[in-house]
C-alpha positions, -999 to 999 in steps of 0.1 A, spaced: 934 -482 -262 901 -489 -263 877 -495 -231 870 -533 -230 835 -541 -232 813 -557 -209 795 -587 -225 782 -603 -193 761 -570 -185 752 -567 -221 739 -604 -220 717 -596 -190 703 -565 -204 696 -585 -236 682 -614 -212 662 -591 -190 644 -572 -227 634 -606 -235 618 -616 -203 601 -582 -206 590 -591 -243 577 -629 -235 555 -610 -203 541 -582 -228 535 -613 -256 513 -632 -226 494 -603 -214 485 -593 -247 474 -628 -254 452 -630 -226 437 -597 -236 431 -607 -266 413 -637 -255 392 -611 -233 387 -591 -259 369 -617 -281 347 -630 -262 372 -662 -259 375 -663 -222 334 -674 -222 349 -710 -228 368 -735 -209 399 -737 -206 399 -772 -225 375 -759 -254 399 -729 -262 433 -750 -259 413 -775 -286 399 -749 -305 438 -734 -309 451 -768 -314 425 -774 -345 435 -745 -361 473 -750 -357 466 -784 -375 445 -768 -400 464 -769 -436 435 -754 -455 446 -725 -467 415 -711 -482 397 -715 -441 432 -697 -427 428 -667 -453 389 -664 -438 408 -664 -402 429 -643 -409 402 -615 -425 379 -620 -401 408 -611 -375 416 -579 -392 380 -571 -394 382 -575 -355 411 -551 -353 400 -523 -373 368 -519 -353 344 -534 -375 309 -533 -356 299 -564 -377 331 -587 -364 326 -579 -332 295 -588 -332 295 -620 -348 327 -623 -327 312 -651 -307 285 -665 -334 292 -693 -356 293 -682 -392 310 -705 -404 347 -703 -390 339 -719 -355 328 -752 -374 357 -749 -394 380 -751 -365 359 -778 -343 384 -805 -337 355 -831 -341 350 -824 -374 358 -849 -399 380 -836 -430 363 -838 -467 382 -862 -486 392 -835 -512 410 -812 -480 446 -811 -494 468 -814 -465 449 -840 -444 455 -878 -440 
């Protein structure tokens, strides 16, 4: 006969990996916001600036996101420096900004 098996330790093992998962996914958050130069702004700029570019349906603006991120990770000299200036993708996320009228994906 087989050993019965014990699902109440197996659900806390699997329970205690994921509180040890959602802890490693907020510290490397914050040191990613370290990293960039992100922790420079307040608290309320940052949480707006996110907030904008979780609204953002331009695709074309997420694509130069997302390269400019990758730049960042592979150690480009040039994203890291321009990390903090505005070329073009901190205007695009500035929650005061007023979509064009031909931005598909805004009302």
């Amino acid at each position: 006969m087989r050993k019965p098996r014990d699902y109440d330790a197996e659900l806390q093992a699997l329970n205690d990996k994921a509180k040890q998962l959602r802890t490693r996914k907020q510290t490397q958050l914050g040191e990613l916001v370290i990293a960039t130069g992100a922790d420079a702004l307040g608290t309320e700029v940052l949480a707006g600036v996110l907030l904008a570019a979780i609204g953002n349906d331009d695709a074309s603006r997420k694509e130069a996101w997302r390269k400019r991120g990758a730049e960042f990770f592979q150690g480009a000299s040039h994203a890291r420096r321009s990390a903090g200036k505005d070329t073009g993708g901190a205007q695009a996320i500035d929650p005061g900004a007023q979509p064009s009228a031909g931005t598909p994906g805004t009302a």
